[in-house]
Backbone as numpy.savetxt, mean C-alpha at the origin, in Angstrom:
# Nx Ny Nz CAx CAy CAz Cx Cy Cz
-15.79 13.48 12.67 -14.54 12.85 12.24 -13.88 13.70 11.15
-12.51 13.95 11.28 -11.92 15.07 10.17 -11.41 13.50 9.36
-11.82 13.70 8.19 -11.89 12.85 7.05 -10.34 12.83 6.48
-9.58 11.70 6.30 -8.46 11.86 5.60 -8.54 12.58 3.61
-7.76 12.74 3.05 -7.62 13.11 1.76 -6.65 11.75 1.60
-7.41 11.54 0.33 -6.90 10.32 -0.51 -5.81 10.88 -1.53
-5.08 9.86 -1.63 -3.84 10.18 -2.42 -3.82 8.82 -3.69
-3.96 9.46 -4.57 -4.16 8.56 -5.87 -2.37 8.36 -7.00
-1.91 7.08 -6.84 -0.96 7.58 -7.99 -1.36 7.13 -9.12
-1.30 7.44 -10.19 -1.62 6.98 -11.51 -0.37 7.28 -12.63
-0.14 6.12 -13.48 0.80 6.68 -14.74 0.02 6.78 -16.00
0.42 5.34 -16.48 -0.46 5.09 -18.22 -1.24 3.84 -18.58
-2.25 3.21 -17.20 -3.30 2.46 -17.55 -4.87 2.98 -17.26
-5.26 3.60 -18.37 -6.45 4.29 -17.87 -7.33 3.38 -17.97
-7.34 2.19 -18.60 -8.82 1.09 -18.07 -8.74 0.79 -16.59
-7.24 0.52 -15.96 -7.27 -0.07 -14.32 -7.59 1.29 -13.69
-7.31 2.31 -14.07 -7.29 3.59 -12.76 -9.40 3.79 -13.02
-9.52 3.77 -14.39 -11.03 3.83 -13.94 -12.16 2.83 -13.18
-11.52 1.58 -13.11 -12.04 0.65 -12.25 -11.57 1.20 -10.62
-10.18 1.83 -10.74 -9.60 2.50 -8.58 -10.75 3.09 -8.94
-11.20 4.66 -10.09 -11.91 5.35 -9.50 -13.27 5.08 -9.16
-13.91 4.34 -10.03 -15.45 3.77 -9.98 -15.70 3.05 -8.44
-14.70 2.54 -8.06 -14.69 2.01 -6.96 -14.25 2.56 -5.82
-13.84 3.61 -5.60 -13.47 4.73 -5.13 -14.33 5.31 -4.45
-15.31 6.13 -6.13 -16.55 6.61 -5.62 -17.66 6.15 -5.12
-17.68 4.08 -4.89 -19.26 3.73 -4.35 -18.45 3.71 -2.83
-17.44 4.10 -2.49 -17.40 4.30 -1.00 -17.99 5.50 0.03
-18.50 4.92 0.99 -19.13 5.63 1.77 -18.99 7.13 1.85
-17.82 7.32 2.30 -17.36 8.62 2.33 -17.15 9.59 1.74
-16.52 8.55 0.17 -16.21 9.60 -0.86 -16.46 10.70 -1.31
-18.12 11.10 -1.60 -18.32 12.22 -1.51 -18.06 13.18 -0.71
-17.30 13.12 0.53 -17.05 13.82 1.32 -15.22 13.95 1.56
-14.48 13.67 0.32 -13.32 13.29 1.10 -12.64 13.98 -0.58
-11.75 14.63 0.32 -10.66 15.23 -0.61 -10.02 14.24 -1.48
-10.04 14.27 -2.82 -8.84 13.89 -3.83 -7.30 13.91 -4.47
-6.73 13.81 -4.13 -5.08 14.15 -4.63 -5.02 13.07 -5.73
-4.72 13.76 -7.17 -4.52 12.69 -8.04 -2.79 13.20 -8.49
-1.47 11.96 -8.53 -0.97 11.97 -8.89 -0.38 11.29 -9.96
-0.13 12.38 -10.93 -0.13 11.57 -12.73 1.43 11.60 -12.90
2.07 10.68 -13.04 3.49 10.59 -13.55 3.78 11.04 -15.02
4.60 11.63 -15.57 4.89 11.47 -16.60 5.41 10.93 -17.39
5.34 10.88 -18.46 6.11 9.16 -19.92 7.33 9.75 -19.63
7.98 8.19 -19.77 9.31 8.38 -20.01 10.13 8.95 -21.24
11.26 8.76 -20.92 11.90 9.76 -22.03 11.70 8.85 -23.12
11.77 9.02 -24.77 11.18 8.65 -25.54 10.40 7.42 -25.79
9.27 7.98 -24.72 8.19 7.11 -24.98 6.94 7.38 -25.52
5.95 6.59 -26.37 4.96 7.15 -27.07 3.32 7.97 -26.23
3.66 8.16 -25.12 2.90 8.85 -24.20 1.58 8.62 -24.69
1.07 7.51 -25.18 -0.34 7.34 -25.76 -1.35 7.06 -24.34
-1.02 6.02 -23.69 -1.70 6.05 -22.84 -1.74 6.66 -21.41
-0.16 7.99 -21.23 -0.34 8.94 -19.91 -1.36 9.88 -20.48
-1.59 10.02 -22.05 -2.15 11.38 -22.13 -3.55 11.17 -22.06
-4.13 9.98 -22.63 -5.56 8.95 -22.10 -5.58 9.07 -20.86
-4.64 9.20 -19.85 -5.16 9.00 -18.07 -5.37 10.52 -18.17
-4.28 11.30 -18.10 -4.84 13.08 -18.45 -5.93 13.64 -18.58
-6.23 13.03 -19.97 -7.59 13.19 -20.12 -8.73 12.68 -19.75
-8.65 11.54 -19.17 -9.79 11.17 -17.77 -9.61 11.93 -17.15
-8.70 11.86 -16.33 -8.86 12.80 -15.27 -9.14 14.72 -15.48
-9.60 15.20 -16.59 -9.73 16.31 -16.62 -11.43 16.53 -16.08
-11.72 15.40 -16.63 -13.57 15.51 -15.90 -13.93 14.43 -14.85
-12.85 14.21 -13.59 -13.20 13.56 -12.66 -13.65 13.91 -11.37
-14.86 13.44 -11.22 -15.87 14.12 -10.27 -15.87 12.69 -9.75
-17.08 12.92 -8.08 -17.61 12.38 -7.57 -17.21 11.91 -5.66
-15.98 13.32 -5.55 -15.74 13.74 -4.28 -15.48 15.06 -3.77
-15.18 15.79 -2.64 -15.47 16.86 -2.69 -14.67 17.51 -3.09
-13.60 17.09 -3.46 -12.83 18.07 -4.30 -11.44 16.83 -5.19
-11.10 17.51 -5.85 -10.27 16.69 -7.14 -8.98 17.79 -7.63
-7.73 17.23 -6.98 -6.77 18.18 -7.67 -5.83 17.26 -8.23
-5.25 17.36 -9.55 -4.44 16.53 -10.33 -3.27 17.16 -10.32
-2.21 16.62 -9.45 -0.96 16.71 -10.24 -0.06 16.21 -10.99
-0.06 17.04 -11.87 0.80 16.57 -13.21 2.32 16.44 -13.35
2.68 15.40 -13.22 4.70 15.76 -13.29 5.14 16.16 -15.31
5.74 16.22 -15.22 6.08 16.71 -16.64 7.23 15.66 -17.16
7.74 15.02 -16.18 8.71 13.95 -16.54 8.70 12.91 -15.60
9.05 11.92 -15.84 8.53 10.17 -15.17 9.41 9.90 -13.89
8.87 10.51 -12.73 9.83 9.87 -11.55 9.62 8.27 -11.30
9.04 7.56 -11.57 8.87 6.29 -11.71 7.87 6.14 -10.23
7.20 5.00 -10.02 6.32 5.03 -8.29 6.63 5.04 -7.40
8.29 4.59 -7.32 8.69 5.02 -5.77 8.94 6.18 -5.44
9.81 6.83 -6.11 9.87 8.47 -6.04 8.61 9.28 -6.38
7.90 8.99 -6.51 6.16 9.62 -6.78 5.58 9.49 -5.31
5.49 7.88 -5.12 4.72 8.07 -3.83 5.52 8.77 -2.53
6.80 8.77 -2.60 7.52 9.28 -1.48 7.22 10.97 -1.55
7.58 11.28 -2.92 7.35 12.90 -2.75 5.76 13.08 -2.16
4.60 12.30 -3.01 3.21 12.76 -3.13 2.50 12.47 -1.41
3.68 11.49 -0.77 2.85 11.18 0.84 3.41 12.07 1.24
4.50 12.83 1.27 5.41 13.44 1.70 4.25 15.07 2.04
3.81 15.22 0.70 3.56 16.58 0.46 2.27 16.70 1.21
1.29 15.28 0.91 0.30 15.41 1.90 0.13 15.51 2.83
1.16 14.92 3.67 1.17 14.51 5.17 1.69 16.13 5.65
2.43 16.30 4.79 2.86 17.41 5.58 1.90 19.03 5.47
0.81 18.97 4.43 -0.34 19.52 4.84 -1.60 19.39 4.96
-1.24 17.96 5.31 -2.77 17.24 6.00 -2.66 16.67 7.40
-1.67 16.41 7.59 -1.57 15.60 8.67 -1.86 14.20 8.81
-2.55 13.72 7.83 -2.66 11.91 7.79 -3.04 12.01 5.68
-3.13 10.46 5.58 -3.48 10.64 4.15 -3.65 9.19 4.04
-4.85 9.27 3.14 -5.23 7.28 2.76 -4.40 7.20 1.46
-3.53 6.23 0.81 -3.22 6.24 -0.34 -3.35 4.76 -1.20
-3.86 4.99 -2.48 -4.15 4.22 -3.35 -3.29 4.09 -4.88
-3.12 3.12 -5.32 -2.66 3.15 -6.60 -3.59 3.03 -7.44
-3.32 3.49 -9.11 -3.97 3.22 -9.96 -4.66 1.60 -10.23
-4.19 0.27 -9.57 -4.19 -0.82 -9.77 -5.47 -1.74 -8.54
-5.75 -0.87 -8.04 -6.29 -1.40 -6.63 -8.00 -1.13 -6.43
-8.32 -2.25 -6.49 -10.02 -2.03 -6.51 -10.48 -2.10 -5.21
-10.98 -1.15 -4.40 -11.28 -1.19 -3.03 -13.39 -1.50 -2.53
-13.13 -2.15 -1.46 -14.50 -2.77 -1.15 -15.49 -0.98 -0.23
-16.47 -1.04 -0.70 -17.48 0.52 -0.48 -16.54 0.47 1.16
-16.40 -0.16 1.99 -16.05 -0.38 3.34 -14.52 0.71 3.71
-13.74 0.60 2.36 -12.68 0.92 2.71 -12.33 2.07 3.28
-12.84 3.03 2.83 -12.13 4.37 3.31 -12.91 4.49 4.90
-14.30 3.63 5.04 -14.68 4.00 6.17 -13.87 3.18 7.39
-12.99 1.94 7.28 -12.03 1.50 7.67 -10.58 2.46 8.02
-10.65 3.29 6.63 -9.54 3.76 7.24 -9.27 4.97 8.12
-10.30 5.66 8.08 -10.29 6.96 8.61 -10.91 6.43 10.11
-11.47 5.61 10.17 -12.28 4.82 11.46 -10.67 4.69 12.77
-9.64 3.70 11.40 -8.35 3.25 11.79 -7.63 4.81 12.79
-7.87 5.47 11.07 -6.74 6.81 11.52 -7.48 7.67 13.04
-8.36 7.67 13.25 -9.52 8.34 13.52 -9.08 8.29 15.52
-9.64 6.90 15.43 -9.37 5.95 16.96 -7.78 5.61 17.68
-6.57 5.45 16.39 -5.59 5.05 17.01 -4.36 6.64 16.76
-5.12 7.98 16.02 -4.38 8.79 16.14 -2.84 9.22 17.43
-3.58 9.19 18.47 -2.66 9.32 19.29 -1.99 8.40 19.92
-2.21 7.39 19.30 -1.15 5.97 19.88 0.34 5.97 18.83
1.16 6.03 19.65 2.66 6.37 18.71 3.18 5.03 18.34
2.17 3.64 18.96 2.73 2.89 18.26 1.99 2.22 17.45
1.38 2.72 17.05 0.72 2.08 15.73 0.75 3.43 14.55
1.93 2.83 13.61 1.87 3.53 12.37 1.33 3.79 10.97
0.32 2.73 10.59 -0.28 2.87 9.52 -1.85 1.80 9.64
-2.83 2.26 8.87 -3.66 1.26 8.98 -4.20 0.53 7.39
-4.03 -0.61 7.23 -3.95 -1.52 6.05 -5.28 -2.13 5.61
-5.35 -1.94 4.12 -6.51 -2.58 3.51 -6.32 -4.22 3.12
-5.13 -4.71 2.43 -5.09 -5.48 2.03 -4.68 -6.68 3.17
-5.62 -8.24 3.16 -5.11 -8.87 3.36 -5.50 -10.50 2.45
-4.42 -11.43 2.61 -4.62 -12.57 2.07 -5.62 -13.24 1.98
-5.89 -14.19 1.10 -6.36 -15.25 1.09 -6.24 -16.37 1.80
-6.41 -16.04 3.67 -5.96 -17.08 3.97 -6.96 -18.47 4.40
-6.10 -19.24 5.02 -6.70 -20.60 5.26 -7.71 -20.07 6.26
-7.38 -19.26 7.50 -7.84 -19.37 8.93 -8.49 -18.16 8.74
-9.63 -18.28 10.20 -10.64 -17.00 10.39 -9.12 -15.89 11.39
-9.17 -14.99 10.92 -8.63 -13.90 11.49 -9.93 -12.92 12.31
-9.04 -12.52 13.00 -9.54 -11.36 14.09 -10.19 -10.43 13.17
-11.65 -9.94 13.59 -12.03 -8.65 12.76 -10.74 -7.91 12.76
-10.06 -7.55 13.81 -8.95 -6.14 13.51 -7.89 -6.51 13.64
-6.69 -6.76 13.89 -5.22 -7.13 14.60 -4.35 -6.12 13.87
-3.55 -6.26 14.78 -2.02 -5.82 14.88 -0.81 -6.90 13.99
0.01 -6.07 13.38 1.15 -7.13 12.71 2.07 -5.72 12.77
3.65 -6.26 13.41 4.79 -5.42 13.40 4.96 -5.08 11.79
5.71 -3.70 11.84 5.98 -3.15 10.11 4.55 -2.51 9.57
4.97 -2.56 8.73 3.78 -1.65 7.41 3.78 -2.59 6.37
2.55 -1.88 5.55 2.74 -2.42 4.39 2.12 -1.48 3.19
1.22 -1.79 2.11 1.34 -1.06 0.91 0.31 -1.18 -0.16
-0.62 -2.05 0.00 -1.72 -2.06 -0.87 -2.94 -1.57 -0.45
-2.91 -0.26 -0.13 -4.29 0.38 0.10 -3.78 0.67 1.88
-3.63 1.89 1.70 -3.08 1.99 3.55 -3.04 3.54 3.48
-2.83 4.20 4.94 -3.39 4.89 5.66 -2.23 5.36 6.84
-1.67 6.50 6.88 -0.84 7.06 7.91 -0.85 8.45 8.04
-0.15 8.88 9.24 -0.37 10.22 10.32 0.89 10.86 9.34
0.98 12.21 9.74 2.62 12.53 9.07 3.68 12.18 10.54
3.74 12.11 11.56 3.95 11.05 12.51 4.35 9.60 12.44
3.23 9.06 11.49 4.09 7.67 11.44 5.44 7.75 10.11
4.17 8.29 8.86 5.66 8.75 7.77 7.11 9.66 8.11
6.73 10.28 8.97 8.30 10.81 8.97 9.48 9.76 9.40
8.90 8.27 10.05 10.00 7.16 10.30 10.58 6.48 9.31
10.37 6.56 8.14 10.24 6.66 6.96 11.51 6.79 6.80
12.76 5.79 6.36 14.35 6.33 6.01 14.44 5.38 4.45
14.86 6.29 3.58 14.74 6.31 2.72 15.79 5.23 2.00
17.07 5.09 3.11 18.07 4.27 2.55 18.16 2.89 3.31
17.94 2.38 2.34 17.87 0.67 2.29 19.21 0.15 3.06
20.19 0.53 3.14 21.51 -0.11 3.40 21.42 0.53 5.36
21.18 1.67 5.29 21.14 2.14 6.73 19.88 0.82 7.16
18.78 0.77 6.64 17.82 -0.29 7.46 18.48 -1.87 7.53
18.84 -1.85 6.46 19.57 -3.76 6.46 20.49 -3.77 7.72
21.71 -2.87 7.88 22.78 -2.98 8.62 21.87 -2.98 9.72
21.04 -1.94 10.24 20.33 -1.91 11.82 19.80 -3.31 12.46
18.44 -3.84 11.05 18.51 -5.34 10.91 19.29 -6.72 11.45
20.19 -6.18 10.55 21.49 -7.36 10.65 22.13 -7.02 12.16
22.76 -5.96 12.62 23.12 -5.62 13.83 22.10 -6.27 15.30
20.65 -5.79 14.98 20.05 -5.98 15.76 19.45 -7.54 15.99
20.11 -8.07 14.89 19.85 -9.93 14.65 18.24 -10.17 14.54
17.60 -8.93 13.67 16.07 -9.24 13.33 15.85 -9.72 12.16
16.72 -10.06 11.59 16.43 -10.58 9.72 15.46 -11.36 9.88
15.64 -12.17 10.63 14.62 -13.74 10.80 13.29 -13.31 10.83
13.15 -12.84 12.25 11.69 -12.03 12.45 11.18 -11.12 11.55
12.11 -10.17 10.84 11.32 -9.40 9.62 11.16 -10.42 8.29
11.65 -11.46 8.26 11.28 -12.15 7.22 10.11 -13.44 7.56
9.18 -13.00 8.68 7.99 -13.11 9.29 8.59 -14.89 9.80
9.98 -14.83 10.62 9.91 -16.44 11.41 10.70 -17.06 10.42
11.25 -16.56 8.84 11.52 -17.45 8.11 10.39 -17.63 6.80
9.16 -17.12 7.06 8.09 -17.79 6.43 8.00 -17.00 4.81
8.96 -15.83 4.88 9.64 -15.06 3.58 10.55 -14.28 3.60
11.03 -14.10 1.91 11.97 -13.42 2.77 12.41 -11.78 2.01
11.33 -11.19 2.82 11.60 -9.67 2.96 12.91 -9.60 3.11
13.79 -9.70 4.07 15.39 -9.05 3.89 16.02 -9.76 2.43
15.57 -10.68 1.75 16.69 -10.52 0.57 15.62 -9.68 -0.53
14.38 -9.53 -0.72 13.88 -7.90 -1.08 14.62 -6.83 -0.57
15.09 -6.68 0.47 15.82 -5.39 0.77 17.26 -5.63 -0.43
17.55 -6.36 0.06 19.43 -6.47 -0.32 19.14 -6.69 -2.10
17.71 -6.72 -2.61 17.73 -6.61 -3.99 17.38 -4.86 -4.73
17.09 -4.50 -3.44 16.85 -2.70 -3.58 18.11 -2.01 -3.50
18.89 -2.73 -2.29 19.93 -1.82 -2.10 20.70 -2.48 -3.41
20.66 -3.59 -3.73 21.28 -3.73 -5.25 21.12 -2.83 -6.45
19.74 -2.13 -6.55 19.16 -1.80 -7.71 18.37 -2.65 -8.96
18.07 -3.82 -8.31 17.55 -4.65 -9.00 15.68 -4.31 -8.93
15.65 -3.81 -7.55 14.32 -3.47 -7.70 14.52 -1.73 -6.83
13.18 -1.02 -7.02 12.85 -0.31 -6.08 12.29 0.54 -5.42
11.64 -1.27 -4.85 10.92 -0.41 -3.77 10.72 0.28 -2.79
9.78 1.46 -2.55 9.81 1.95 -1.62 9.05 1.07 -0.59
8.24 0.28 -0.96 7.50 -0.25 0.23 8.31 -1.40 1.11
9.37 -1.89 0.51 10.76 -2.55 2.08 10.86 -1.77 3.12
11.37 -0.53 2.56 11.76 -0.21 3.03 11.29 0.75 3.95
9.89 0.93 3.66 8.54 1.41 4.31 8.05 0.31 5.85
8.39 -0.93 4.81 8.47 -1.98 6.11 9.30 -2.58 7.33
10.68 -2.00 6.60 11.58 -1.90 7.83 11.89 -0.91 8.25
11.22 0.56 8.05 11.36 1.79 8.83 10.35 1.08 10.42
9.55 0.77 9.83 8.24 0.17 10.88 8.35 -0.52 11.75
9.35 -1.35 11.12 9.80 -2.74 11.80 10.83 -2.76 12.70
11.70 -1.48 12.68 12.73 -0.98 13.26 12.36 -0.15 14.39
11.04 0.13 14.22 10.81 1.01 15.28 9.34 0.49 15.80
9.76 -0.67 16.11 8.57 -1.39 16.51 7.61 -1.00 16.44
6.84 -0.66 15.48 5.52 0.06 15.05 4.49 -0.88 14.35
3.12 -0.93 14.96 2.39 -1.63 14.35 1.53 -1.07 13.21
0.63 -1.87 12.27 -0.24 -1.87 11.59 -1.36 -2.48 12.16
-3.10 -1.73 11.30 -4.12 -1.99 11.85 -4.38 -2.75 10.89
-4.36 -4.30 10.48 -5.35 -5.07 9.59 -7.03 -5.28 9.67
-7.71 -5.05 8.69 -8.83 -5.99 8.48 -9.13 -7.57 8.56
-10.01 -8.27 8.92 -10.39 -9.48 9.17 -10.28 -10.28 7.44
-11.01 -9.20 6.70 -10.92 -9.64 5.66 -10.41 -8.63 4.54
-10.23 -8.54 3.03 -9.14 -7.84 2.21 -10.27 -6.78 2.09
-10.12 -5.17 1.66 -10.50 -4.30 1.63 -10.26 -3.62 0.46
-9.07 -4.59 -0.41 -8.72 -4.47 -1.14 -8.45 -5.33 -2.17
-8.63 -5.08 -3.66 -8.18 -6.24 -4.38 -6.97 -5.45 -5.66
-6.21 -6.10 -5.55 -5.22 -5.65 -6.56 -5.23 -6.24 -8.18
-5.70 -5.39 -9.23 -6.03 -5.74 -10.49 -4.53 -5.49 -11.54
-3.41 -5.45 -10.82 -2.58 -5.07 -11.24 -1.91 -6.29 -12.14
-1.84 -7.38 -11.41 -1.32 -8.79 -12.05 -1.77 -9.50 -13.27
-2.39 -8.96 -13.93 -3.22 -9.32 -15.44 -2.18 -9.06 -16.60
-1.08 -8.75 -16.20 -0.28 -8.77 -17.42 0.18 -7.53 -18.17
-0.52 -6.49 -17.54 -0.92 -5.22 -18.34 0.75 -4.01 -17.44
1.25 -4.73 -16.37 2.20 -4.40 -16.05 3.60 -4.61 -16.69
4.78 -3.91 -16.06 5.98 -4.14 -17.22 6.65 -5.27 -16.53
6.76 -5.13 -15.30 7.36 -6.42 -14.35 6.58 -7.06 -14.20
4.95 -7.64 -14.18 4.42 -8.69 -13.59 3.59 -9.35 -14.62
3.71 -10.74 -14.55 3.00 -11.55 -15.45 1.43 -11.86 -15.18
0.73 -12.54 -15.41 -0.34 -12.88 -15.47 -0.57 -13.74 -14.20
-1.57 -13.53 -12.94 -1.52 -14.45 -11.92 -2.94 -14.17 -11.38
-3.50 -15.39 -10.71 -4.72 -15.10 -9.83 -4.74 -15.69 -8.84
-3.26 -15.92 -8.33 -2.82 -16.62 -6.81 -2.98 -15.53 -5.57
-3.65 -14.34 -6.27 -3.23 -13.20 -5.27 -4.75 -12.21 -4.78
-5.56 -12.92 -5.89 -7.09 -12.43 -6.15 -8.30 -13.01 -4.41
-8.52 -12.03 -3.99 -9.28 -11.94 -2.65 -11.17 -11.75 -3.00
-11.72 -12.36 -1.77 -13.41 -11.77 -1.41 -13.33 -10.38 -0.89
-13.48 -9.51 -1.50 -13.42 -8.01 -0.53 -14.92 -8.17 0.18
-14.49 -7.63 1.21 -15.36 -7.58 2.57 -16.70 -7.30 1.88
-17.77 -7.76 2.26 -19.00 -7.64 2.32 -19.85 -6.79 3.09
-18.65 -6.35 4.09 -19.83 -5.71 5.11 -18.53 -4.96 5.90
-18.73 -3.86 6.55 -18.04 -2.81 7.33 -17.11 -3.96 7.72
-16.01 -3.54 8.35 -15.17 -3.73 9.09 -15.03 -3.07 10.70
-15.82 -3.48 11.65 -15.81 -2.56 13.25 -14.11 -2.16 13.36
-13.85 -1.44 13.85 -12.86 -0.71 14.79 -12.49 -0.26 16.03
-12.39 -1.10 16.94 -12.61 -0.61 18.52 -11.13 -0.84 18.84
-11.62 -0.44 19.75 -10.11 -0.65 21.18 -9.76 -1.92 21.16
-8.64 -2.20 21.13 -7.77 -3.10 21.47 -6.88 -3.26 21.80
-5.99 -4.70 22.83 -4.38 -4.22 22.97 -3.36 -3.79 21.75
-2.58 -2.71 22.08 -1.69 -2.20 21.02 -0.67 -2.95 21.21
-0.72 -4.48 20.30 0.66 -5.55 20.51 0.03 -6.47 19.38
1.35 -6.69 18.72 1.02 -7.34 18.01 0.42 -9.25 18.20
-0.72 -9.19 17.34 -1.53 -10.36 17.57 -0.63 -11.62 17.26
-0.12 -12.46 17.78 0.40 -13.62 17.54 -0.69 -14.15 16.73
-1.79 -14.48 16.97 -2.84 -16.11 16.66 -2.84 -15.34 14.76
-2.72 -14.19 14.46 -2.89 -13.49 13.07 -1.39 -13.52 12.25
-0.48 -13.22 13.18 0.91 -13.80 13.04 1.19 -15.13 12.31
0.55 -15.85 13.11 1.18 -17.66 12.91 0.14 -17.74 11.80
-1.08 -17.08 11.32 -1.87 -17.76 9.90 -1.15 -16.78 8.65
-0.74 -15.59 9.10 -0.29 -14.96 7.99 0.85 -15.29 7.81
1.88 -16.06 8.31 3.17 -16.26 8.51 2.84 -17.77 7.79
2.20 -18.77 8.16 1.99 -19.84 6.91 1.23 -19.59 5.73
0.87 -18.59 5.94 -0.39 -17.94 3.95 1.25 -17.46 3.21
1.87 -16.89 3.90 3.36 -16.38 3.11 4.24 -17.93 2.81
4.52 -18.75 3.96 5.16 -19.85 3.46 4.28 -20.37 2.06
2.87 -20.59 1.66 2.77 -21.34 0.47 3.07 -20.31 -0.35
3.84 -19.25 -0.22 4.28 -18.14 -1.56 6.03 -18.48 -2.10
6.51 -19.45 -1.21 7.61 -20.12 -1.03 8.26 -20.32 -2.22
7.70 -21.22 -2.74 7.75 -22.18 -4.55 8.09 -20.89 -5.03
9.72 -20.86 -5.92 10.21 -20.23 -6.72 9.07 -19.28 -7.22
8.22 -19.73 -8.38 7.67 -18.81 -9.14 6.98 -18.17 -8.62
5.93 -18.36 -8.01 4.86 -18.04 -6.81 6.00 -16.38 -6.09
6.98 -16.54 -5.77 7.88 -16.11 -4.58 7.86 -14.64 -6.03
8.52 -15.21 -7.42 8.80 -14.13 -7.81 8.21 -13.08 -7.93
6.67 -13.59 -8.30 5.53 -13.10 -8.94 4.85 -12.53 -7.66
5.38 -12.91 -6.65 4.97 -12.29 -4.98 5.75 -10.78 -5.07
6.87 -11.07 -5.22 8.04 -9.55 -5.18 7.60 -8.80 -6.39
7.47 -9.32 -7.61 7.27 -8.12 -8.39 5.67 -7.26 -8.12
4.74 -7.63 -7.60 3.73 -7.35 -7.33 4.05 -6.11 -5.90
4.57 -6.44 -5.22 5.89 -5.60 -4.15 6.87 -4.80 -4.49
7.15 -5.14 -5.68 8.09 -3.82 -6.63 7.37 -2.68 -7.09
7.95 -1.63 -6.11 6.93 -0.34 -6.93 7.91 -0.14 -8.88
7.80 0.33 -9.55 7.49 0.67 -11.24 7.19 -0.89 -11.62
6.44 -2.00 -10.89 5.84 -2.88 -11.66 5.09 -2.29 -12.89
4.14 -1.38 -12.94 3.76 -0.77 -14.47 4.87 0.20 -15.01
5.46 0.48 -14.91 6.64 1.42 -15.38 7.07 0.43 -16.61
C-alpha cells in the first residue's frame, strides 16, 4: 500500500496540537507515513507568544518517517492555509490525509484512511474519505456513502481536490439554479446553504462549504466510518469563535474500521439517521455553536 502523507495545520495552541500529535503517533501507521506540518504565522501586531511555543515544539518532532515544517512568516488565516497546503500536497503526492491542530484521532485512523484512499482510488465518484462522525441515536453501517465532503479529519486524491471551486457565489447560484438547496441542506434537516450565503457575505470563511458544495455539485461521494475516528478538542473555549460545548464530544472507535467493496451510491438508511442527528442541532444556540465549529479561523 503507498501510504498517504499527512498534512498537519497548526497556528498558536501548542497544548491541543500536542494532544493531534501524541495521538497521531499511537496510530498504526505512523511510523511509516510522511509528515507535512503547517505553522501559520501571528497576526499583524500580535504577541506571537504562543505561534513561537508551537515552533518550538515542533523543532524536535519525531515519531514518523519523516517531519517537514512549514513555516509562513505572516498569518494567512485556516482557510487560505489549508487550500494552499492541500493544494501543494496533492499536487506532489497525489492523495493526502489532513488534520488540524484541534483533532484527536482514534490509533484506527490513518489505517481507515489510506485503507479508504487505497480501495476506492480509481472510482471517480467517490471524492474524499472521512473520519468524523456524530453522536448518533442509530447503529450505522460499518462504511457508507453520504453525497458532498466534509472536514474533520479526511482524506483525498489530487483528483477529487482539483473539484474544489474556490468561489462561494459561483457554487450557491449552480445550487439555486439546479433547485438543490433543500437536498444540500441534508432534506431541510440544516442549513448548509445559509453557511454558504454567510461566506459569500464575509461573515465567515470557510473553506469547508464550500469544499462541500464543490462535492455536492458534482455528485461525489464520501467514505464514512460506522463510528467517529475522530474527536474534535477544539470547542473548550480556547478558540476565538467558539465557546465552550460538549454537545459535539464522540466514543472514538475501539477497534479498526473494515473497508470493502461496496455500492458506490449514496446510503439512504445513514442518510435518514444523520439527517435527524443534524435536526437536534436545530435550537438556535446548538445551530450556532454547530457553524462556528465549521468556520475555518475558529482559533484565529
Amino acid at each position: 500500500m503507498r501510504l498517504a502523507p499527512i498534512v498537519l495545520f497548526a497556528y498558536d495552541r501548542p497544548n491541543h496540537l500536542r494532544q493531534t500529535v501524541d495521538a497521531l503517533r499511537r496510530n498504526e501507521l505512523a511510523d511509516q507515513s510522511e509528515l507535512f506540518v503547517f505553522a501559520d504565522g501571528p497576526k499583524p501586531g500580535a504577541d506571537g507568544t504562543n505561534v513561537r511555543a508551537v515552533r518550538e515544539y515542533l523543532r524536535e518532532l519525531e515519531g514518523f518517517r519523516s517531519v517537514q515544517v512549514i513555516r509562513q512568516d505572516e498569518n494567512l488565516g485556516l482557510a487560505q492555509s489549508i487550500i494552499d497546503g492541500v493544494t501543494r500536497i496533492c499536487r506532489s503526492h497525489g492523495r493526502v490525509i489532513v488534520v488540524e491542530d484541534d483533532m484527536v484521532t482514534s490509533p484506527y485512523f490513518l489505517r481507515f484512511m489510506n485503507d479508504g484512499l487505497e480501495l476506492y482510488e480509481k472510482q471517480p465518484e467517490v471524492i474524499s474519505i472521512h473520519g468524523f462522525v456524530g453522536a448518533v441515536a442509530e447503529a450505522l453501517p460499518e462504511t457508507f456513502f453520504l453525497r458532498g465532503a466534509d472536514c474533520w479529519g479526511w482524506a483525498t486524491w489530487q483528483r477529487g481536490w482539483d473539484l474544489f471551486d474556490p468561489d462561494g457565489r459561483s457554487l450557491l447560484a449552480a445550487l439555486e439554479e439546479r433547485q438543490l438547496t433543500r437536498s444540500f441542506d441534508f432534506d431541510g434537516a440544516f442549513g448548509y446553504t445559509d453557511m454558504l450565503r454567510q461566506q459569500i457575505a464575509g461573515t465567515n470563511s470557510s473553506w469547508a462549504i464550500r469544499w462541500h458544495a464543490s462535492a455536492f455539485l458534482h455528485e461525489r461521494l464520501t467514505l464514512y466510518p460506522f463510528r467517529s475516528l475522530v474527536q474534535n478538542i477544539g470547542h473548550d473555549g480556547s478558540g476565538t469563535h467558539c465557546g465552550e460545548s460538549s454537545e459535539f464530544e464522540v466514543q472514538l472507535a475501539d477497534r479498526p474500521v473494515v473497508v470493502s467493496p461496496q455500492p458506490i451510491a449514496e446510503n439512504p438508511t445513514a442518510r435518514r439517521i444523520i439527517a435527524s442527528h443534524l435536526r437536534g442541532l436545530q435550537s438556535p444556540p446548538a445551530r450556532r455553536r454547530w457553524w462556528s465549529f465549521l468556520t475555518p479561523d475558529r482559533a484565529r
